[in-house]
N, C-alpha and C positions, 0 to 999 in steps of 0.2 A: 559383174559386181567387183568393185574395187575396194578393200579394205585397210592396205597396207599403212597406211596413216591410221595412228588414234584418235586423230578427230574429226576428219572428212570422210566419206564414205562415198562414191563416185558409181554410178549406173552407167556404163556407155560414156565414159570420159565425162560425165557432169555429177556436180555435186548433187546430193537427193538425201544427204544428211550430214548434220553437226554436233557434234557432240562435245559439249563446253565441260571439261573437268580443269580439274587444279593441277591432274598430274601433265598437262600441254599447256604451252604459252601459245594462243591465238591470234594473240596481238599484233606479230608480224603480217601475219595471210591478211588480219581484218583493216589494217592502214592499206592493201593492195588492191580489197574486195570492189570488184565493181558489180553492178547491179546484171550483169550475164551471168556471171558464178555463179548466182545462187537462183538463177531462172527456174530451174528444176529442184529447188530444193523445197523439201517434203514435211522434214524433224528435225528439229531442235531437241535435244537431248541432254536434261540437266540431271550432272552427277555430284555437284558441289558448288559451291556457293560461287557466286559470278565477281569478279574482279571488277571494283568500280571504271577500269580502265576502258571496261567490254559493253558499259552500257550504252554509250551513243552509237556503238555496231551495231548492236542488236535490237534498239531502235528503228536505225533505219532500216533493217532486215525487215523488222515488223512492219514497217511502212512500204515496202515493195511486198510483201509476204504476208498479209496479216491473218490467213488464215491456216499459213504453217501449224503442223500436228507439232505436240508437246508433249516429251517425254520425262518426267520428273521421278526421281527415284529416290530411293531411301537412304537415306544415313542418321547412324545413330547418336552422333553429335548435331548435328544439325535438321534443323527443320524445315527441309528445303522447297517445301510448297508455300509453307508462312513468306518466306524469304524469297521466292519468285515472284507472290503478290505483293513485299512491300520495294520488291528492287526491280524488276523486271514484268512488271504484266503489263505490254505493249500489245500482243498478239490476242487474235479473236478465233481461237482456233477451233474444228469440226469434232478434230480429234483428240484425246488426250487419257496418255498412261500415266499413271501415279501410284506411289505407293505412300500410303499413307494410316492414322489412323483416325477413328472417330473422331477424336478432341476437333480434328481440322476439316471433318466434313462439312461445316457453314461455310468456308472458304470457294468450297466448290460451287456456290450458288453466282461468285462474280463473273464465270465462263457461262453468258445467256445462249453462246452458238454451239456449244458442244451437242454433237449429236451421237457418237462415239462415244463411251468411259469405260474403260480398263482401269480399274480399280483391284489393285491389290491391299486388302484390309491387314493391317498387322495386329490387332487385337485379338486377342481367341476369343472373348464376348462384347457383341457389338449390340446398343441398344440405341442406338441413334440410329435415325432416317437419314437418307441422304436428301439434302436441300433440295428445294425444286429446282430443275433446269429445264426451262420450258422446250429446248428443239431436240432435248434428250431422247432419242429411237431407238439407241441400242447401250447393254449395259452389260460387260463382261466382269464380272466378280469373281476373282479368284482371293480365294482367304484358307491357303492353307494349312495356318495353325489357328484358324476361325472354329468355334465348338458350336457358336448358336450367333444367331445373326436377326435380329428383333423382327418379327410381324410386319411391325410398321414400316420395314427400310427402305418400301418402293410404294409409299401413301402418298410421297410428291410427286410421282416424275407415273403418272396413272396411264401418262400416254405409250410410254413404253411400248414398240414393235416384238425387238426380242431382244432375249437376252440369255446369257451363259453364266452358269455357277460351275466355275471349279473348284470344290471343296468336301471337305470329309464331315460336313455339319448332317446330324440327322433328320433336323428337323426343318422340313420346306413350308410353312404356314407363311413365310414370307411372300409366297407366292400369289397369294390371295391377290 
């Protein structure tokens, strides 16, 4: 594994992940990108908000790629999952980390492939379900500054395989 670059991550000489922030200009590499570079690539990983510049790259990524895993992470200026669904949701992905909170879990219902969700909750009480995702099998919930997490939160998603709670909440009737 290759890390030396803050936005490319390389397995064995190939790309296998991106990581789009504001502190790298990508723009160079992505006028060069040809459709090999990103043969092995795996994650898209958004830590801020995407440069209109970056959108017809990441387009056609999603068009060679469309089932690239997505990584979306928190910031407290922006709302960067709102903002990947009104500027970038191109991709159909299996996978997908997000940190987010309740307010934006309807959002999550537009990923129909996700079968993966890494869900980091940022609210300490969460009384919202998360929306149905019908090919949803596995469900890693980590929440934790989470105190109580409603009953109802997996009443959509019934098909559930398995799933992971990492958190300090006491109470599991969610489990029902």
């Amino acid at each position: 594994v290759n890390d030396k670059g803050d936005s490319l991550t390389f397995i064995n000489g190939k790309i296998c992940s991106i990581l789009l922030s504001e502190k790298e200009d990508l723009l160079p590499w992505f006028r060069i990108m040809k459709a090999a570079d990103i043969a092995n690539l795996k994650t898209i990983h958004f830590t801020s908000q995407i440069p209109g510049s970056y959108i017809p790259y990441i387009k056609e990524i999603a068009r060679l790629k469309p089932n690239t895993s997505l990584v979306i992470e928190e910031d407290d200026s922006l709302n960067l999952l709102e903002l990947y669904f009104k500027e970038t949701d191109f991709f159909t992905p299996r996978f997908v980390k997000i940190s987010t909170t309740q307010n934006n879990f309807s959002l999550l219902s537009n990923w129909k492939d996700v079968e993966c969700l890494y869900i980091n909750i940022l609210d300490s009480i969460t009384t919202q379900p998360l929306p149905a995702m019908p090919a949803l099998k596995e469900c890693i919930v980590y929440a934790d500054d989470t105190i109580t997490i409603a009953p109802s939160f997996f009443n959509n998603n019934r098909q559930l395989k398995k799933l992971t709670i990492l958190s300090g909440i006491s109470d599991y009737t969610l489990l029902q």
